[in-house]
DRENKOL-925041 format. One record per residue (C-alpha): residue in three letters; x, y, z; residue number from 1. Coordinates in steps of 0.05 Angstrom, whole numbers, plus 5000, padded with zeros to 4 digits. Layout:
// DRENKOL-925041
<res = ALA | u = X | v = Y | w = Z | n = NUM>
...
//
This chain:
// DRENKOL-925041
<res = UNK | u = 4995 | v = 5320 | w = 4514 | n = 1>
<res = UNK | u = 5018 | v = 5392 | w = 4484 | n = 2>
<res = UNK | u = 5043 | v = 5409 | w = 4545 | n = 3>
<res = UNK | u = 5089 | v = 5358 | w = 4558 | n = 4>
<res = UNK | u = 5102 | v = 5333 | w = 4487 | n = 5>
<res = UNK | u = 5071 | v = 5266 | w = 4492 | n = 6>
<res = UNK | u = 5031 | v = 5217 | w = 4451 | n = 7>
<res = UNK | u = 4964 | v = 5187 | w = 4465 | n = 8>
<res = UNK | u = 4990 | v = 5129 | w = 4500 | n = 9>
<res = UNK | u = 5050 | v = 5172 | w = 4537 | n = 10>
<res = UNK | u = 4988 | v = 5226 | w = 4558 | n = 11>
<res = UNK | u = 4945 | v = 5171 | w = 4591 | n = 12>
<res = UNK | u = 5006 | v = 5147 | w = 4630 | n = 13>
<res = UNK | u = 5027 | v = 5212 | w = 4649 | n = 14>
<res = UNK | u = 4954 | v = 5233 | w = 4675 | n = 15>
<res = UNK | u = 4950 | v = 5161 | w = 4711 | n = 16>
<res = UNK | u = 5016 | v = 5188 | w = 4747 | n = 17>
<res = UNK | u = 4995 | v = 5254 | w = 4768 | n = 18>
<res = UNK | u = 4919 | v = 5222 | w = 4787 | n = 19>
<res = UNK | u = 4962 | v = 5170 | w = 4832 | n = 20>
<res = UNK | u = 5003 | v = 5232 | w = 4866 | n = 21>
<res = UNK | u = 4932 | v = 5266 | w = 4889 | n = 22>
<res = UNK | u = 4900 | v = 5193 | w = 4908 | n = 23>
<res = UNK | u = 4901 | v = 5207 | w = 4983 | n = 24>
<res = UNK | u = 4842 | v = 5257 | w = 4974 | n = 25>
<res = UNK | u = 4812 | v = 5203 | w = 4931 | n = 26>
<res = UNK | u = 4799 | v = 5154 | w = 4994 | n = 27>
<res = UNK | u = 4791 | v = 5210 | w = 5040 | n = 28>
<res = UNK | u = 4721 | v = 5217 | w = 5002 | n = 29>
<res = UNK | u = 4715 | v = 5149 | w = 4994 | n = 30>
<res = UNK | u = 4721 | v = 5142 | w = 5074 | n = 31>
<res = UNK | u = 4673 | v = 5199 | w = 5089 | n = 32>
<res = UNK | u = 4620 | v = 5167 | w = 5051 | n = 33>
<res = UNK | u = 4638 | v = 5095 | w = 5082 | n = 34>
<res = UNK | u = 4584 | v = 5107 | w = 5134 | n = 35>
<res = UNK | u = 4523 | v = 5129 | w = 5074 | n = 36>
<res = UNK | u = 4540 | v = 5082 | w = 5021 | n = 37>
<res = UNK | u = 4545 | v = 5009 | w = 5019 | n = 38>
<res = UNK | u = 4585 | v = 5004 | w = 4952 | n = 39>
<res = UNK | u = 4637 | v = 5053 | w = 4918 | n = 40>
<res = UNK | u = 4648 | v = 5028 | w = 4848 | n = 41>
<res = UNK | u = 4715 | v = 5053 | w = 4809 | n = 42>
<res = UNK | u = 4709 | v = 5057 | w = 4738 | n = 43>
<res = UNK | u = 4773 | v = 5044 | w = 4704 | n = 44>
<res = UNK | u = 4764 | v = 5053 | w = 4621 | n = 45>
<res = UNK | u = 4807 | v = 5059 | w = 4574 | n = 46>
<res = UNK | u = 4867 | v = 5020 | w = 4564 | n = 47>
<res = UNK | u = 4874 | v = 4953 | w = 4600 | n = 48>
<res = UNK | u = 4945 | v = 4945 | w = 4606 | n = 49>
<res = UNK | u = 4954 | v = 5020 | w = 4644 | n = 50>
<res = UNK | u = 4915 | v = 4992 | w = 4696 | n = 51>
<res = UNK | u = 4946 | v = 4929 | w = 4706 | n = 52>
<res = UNK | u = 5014 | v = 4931 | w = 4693 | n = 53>
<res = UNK | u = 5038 | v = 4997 | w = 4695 | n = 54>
<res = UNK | u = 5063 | v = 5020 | w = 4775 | n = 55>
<res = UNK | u = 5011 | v = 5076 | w = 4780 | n = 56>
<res = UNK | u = 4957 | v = 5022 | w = 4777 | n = 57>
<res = UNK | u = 4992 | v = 4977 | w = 4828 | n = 58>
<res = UNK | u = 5002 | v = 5031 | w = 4875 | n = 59>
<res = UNK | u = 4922 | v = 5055 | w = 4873 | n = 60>
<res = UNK | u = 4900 | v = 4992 | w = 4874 | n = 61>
<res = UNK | u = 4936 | v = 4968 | w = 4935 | n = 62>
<res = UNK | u = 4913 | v = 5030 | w = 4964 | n = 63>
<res = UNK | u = 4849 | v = 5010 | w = 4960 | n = 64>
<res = UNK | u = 4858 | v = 4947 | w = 4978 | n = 65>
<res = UNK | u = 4891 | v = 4960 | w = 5040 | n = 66>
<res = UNK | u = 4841 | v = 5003 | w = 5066 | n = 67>
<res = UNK | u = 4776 | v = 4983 | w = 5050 | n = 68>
<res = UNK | u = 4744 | v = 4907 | w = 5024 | n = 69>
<res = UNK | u = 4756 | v = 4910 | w = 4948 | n = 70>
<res = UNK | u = 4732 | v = 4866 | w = 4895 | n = 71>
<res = UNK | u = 4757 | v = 4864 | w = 4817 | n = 72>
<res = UNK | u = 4692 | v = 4863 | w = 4764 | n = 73>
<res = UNK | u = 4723 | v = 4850 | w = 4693 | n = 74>
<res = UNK | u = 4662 | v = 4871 | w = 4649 | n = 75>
<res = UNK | u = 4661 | v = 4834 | w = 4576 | n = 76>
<res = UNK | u = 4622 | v = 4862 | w = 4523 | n = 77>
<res = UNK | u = 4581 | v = 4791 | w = 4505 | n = 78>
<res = UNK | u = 4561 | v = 4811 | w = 4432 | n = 79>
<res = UNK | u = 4633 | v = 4819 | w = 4421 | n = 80>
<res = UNK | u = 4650 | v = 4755 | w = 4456 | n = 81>
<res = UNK | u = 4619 | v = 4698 | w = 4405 | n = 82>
<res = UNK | u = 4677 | v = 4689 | w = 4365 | n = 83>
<res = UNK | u = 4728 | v = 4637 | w = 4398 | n = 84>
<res = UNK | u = 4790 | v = 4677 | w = 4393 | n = 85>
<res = UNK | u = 4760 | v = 4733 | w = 4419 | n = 86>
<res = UNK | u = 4731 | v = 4700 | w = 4481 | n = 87>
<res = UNK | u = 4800 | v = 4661 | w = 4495 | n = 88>
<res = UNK | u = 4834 | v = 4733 | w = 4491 | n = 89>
<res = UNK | u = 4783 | v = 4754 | w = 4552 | n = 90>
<res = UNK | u = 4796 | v = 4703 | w = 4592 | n = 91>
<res = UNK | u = 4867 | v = 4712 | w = 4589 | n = 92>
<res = UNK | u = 4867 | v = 4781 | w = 4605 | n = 93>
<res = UNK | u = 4824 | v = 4762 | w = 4668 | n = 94>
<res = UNK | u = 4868 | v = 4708 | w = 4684 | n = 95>
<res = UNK | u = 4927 | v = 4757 | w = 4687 | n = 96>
<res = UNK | u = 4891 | v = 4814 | w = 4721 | n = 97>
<res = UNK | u = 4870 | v = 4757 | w = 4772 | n = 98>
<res = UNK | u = 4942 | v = 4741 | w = 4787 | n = 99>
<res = UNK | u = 4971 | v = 4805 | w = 4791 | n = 100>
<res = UNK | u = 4923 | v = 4831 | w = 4845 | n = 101>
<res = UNK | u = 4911 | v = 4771 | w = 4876 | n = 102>
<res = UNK | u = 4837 | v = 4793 | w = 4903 | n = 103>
<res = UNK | u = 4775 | v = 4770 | w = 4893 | n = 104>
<res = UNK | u = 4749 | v = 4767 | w = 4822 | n = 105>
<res = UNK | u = 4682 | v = 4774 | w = 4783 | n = 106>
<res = UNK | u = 4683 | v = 4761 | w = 4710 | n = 107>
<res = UNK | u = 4614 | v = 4805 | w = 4692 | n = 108>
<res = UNK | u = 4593 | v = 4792 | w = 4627 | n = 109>
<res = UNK | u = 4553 | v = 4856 | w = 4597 | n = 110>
<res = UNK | u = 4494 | v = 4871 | w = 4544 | n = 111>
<res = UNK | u = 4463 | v = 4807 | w = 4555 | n = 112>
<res = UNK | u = 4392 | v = 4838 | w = 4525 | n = 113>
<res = UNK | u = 4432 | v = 4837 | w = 4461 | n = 114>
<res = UNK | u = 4468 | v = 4771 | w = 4470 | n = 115>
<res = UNK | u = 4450 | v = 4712 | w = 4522 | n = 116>
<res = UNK | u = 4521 | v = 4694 | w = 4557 | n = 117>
<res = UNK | u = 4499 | v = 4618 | w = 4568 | n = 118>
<res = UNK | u = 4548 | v = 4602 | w = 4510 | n = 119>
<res = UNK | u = 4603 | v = 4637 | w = 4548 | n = 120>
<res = UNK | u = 4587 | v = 4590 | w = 4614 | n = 121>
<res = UNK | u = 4581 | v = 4531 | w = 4564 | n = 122>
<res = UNK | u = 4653 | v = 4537 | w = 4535 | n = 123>
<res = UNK | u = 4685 | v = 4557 | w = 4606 | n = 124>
<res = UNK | u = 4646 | v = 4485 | w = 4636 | n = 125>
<res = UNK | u = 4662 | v = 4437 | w = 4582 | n = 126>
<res = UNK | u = 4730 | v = 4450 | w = 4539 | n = 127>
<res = UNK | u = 4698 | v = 4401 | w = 4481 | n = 128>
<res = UNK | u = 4639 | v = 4456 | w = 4477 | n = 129>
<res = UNK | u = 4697 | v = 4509 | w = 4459 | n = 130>
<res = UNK | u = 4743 | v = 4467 | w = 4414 | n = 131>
<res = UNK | u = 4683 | v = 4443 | w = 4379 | n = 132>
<res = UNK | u = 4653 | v = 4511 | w = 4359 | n = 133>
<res = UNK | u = 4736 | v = 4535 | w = 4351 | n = 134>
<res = UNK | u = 4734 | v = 4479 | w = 4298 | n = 135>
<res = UNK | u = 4667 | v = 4503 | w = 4259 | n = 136>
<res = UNK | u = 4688 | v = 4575 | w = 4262 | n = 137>
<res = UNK | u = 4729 | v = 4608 | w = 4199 | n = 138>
<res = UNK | u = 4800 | v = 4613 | w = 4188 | n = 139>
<res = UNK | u = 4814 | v = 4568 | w = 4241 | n = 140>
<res = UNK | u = 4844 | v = 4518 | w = 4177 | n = 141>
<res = UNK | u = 4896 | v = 4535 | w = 4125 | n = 142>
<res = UNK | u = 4889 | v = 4527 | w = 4051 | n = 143>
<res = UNK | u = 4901 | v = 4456 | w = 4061 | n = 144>
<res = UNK | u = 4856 | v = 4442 | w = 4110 | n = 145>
<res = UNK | u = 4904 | v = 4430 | w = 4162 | n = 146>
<res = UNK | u = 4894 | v = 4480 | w = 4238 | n = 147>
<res = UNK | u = 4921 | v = 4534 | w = 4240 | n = 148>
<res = UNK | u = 4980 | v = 4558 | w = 4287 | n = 149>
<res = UNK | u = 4926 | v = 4604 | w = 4326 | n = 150>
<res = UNK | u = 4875 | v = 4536 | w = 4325 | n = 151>
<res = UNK | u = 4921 | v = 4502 | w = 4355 | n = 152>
<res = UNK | u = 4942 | v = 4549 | w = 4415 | n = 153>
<res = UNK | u = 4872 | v = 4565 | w = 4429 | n = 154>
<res = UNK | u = 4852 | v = 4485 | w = 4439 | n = 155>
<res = UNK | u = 4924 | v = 4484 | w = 4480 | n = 156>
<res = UNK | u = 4892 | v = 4550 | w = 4525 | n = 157>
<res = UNK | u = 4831 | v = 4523 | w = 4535 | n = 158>
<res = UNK | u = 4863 | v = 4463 | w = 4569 | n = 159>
<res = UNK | u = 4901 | v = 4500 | w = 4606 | n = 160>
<res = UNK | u = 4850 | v = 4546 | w = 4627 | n = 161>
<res = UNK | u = 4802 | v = 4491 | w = 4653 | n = 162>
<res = UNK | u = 4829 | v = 4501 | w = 4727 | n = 163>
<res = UNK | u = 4817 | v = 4575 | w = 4722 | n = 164>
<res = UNK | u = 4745 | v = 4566 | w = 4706 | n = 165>
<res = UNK | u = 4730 | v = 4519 | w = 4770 | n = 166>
<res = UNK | u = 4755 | v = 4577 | w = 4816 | n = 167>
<res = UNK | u = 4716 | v = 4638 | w = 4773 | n = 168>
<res = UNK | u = 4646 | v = 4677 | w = 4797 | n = 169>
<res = UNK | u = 4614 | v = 4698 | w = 4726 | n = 170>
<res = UNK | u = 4553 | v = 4739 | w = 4734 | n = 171>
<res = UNK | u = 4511 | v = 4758 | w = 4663 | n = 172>
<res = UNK | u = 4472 | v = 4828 | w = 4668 | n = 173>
<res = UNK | u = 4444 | v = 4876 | w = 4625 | n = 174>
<res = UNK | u = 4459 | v = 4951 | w = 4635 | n = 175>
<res = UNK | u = 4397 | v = 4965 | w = 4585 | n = 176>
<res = UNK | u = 4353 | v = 4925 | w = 4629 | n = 177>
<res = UNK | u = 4378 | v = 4915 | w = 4697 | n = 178>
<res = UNK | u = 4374 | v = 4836 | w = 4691 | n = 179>
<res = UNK | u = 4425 | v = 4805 | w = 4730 | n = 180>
<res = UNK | u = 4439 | v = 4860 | w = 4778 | n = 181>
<res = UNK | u = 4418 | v = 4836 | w = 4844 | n = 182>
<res = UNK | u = 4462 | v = 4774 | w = 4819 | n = 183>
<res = UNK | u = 4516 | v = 4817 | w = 4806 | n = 184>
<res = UNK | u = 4513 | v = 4854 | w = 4877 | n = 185>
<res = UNK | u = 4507 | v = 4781 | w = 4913 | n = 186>
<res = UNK | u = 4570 | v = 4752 | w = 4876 | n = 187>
<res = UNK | u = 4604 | v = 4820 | w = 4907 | n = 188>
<res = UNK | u = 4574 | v = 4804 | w = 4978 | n = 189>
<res = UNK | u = 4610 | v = 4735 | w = 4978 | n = 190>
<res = UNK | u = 4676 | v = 4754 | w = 4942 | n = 191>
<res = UNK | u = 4688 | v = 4814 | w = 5004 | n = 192>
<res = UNK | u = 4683 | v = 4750 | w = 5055 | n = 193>
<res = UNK | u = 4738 | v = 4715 | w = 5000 | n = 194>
<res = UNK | u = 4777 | v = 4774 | w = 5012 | n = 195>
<res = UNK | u = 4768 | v = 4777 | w = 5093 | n = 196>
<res = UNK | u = 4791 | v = 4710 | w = 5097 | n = 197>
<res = UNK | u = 4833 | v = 4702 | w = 5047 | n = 198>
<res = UNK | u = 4864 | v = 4769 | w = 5021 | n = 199>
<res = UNK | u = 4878 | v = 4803 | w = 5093 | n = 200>
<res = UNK | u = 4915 | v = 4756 | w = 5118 | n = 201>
<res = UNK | u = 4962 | v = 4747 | w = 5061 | n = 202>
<res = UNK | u = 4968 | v = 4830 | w = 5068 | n = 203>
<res = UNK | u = 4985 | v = 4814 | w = 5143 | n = 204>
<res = UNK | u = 5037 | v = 4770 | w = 5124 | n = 205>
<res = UNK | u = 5059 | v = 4807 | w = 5063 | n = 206>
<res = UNK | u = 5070 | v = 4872 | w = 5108 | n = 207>
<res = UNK | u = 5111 | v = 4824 | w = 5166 | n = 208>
<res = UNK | u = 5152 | v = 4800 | w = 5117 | n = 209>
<res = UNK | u = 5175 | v = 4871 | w = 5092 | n = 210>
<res = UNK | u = 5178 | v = 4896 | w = 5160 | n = 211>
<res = UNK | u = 5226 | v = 4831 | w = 5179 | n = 212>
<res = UNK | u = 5256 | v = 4855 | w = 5111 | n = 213>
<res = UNK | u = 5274 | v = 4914 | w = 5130 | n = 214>
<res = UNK | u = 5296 | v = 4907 | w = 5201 | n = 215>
<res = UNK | u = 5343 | v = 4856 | w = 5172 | n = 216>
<res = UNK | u = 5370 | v = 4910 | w = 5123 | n = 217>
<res = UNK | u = 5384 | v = 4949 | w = 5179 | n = 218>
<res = UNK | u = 5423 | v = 4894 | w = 5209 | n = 219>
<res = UNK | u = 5466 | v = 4880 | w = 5164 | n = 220>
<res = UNK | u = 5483 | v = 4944 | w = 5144 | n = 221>
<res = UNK | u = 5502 | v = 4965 | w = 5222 | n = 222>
<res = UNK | u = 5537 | v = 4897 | w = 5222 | n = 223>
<res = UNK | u = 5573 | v = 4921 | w = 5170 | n = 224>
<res = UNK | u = 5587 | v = 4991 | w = 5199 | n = 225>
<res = UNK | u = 5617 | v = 4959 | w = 5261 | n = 226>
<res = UNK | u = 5662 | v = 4908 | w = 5220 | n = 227>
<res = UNK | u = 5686 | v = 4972 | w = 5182 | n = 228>
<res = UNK | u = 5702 | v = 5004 | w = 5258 | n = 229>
<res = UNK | u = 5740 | v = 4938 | w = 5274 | n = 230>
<res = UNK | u = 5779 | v = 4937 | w = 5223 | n = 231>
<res = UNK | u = 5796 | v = 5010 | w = 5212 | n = 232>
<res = UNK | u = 5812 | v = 4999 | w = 5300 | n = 233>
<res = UNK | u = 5866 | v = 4948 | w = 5282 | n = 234>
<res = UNK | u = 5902 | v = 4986 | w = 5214 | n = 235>
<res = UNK | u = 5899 | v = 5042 | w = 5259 | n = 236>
<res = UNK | u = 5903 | v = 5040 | w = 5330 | n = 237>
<res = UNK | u = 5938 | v = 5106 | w = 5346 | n = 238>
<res = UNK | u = 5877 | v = 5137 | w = 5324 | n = 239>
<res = UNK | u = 5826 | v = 5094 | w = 5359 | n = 240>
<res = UNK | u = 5872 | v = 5116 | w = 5421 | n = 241>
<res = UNK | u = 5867 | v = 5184 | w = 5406 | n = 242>
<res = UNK | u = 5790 | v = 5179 | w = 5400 | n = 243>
<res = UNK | u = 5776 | v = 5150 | w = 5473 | n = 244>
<res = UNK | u = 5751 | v = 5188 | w = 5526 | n = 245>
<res = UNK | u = 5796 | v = 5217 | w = 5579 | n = 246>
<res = UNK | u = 5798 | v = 5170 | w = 5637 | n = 247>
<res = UNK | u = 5782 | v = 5212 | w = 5710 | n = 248>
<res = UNK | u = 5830 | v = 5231 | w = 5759 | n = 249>
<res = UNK | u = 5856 | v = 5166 | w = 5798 | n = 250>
<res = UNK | u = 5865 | v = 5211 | w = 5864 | n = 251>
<res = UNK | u = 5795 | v = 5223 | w = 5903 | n = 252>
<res = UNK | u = 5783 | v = 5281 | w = 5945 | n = 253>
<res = UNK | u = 5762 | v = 5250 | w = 6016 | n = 254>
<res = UNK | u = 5720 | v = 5304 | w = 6023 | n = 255>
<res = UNK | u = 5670 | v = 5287 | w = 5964 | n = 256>
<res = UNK | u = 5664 | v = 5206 | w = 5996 | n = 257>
<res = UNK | u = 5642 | v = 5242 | w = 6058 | n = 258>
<res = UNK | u = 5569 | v = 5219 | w = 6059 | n = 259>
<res = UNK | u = 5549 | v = 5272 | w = 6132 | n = 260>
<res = UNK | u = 5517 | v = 5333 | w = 6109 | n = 261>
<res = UNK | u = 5535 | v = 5392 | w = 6160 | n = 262>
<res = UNK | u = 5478 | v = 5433 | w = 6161 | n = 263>
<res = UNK | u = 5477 | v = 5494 | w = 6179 | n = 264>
<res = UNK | u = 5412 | v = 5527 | w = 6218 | n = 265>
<res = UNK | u = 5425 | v = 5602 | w = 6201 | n = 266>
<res = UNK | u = 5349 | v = 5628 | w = 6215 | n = 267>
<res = UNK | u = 5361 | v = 5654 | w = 6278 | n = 268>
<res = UNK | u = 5421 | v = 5695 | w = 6245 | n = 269>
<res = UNK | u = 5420 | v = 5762 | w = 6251 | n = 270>
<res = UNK | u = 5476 | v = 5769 | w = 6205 | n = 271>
<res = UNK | u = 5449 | v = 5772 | w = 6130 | n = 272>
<res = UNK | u = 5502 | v = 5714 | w = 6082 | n = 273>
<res = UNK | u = 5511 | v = 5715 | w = 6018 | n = 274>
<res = UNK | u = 5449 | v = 5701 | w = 5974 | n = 275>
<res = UNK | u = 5399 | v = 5713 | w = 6036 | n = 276>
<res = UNK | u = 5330 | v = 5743 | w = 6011 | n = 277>
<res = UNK | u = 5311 | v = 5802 | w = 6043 | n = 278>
<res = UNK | u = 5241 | v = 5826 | w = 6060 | n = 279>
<res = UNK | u = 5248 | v = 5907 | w = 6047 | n = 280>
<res = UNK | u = 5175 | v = 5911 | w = 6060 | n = 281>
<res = UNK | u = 5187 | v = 5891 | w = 6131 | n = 282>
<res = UNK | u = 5245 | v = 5934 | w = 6149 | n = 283>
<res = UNK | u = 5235 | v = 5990 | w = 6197 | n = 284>
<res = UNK | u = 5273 | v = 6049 | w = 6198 | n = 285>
<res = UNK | u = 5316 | v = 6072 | w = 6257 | n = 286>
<res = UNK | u = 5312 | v = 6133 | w = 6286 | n = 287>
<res = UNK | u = 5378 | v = 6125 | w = 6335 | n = 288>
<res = UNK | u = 5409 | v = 6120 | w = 6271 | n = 289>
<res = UNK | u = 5449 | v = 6182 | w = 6243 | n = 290>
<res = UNK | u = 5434 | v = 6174 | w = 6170 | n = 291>
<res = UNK | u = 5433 | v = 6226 | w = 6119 | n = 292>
<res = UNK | u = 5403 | v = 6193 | w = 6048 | n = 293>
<res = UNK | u = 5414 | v = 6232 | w = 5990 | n = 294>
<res = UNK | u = 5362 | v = 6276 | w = 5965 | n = 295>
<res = UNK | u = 5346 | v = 6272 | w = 5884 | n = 296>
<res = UNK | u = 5372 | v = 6335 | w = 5852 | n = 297>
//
């Protein structure tokens, strides 16, 4: 933060960019330890919305998703769930954290030593459950007795919501205690089959659809380079003259279509030609011959 000059929400974006530029070493460890682990769990505190909306937490979690199974746990905190508004404002942050990554989803609900979640499954199975206790909790009526504007958009949600619900793993476990783990882990177990049949092949068809995408971005724009040549070839012809290549000779030498080869047997030639190798190790001096070599000074 001091050294760039930021805030405390402009410091935990900036760090999320910088982690992002450096998360290639992140799954490299992650793959070494493929073969001696059977789950890697990413912790992601701190602010939600970082995480889920912001383009450094797109990109790292479609890196993750692209190269190994991944599941999404949203952990609640349960004590902190029992008041109506507070719940509905969960489950709308899972619902949108469901559709933007589109993979499989857990909705974990935590410190249930302090606080049974059974409520929580209650109001997600039967929306009458939730608008009933909505209507005995406080300051969901004005001064006149009449509900409020937030009463009456959290009985609208919880309509709404009713499909999400159907379609929802919730798992309640204790950190304290350790109830509810083995639950947890067999909720995870099914959601990475969800996401082999489900989630790869969207990602297969996601990824042909850029590629076709792209290739027909390259198209066009070559179309579009060879419309320009057409039409710059008829404003200007002189110069699309000037620019072909120079056509060959029309006259033939006779002597180039003659397909005989004369070859020419000149090892029995005592007469050295041009470019013949010489063996100086095998020549033999002559003594008949009067030759006086020069002598070094």
């Amino acid at each position: 933060m001091k050294q760039y000059n930021l805030g405390p929400n402009g410091g935990i974006l900036t760090a999320l960019n910088l982690f992002t530029t450096k998360f290639d070493q992140v799954l490299d460890i992650v793959e070494k330890r493929a073969d001696d682990v059977d789950y890697v769990i990413l912790d992601t505190p701190g602010q939600i919305e970082i995480f889920t909306w912001s383009a450094s937490g797109a990109i790292i979690t479609d890196a993750i998703a692209s190269s190994l199974p991944t599941v999404i746990a949203y952990v609640i905190d349960t004590p902190r769930t029992t008041a109506p508004a507070t719940f509905m404002s969960n489950m709308l942050y899972a619902c949108s954290i469901l559709y933007k990554t589109k993979l499989p989803f857990i909705l974990v609900f935590n410190k249930t030593d302090v606080q049974p979640h059974q409520f929580a499954l209650d109001w997600m199975q039967d929306f009458e459950e939730f608008q009933a206790a909505l209507a005995t909790h406080s300051g969901t009526r004005d001064s006149e007795g009449e509900p409020t504007y937030m009463n009456s958009l959290m009985n609208s949600m919880s309509l709404v919501l009713d499909e999400f619900y159907k379609h929802l793993k919730t798992v309640g476990v204790s950190s304290m205690t350790g109830d509810g783990i083995k639950e947890f882990f067999d909720a995870v177990d099914a959601s990475r089959e969800e996401y082999e049949k489900e989630y790869l092949p969207d990602l297969s068809r996601a990824r042909a659809q850029r590629e076709k995408s792209l290739q027909a971005l390259k198209d066009e724009s070559m179309n579009r380079l060879m419309k320009d040549l057409t039409v710059d070839r008829e404003k200007n012809p002189a110069a699309f003259e000037n620019d072909k290549w120079d056509e060959p000779d029309a006259e033939v030498n006779d002597d180039d279509d003659d397909t005989d080869v004369n070859i020419i047997d000149k090892t029995e030639s005592t007469d050295p030609w041009p470019g013949q190798y010489i063996d100086v190790t095998q020549i033999r001096s002559r003594r008949d011959e009067d030759i006086n070599w020069p002598r070094p000074a």
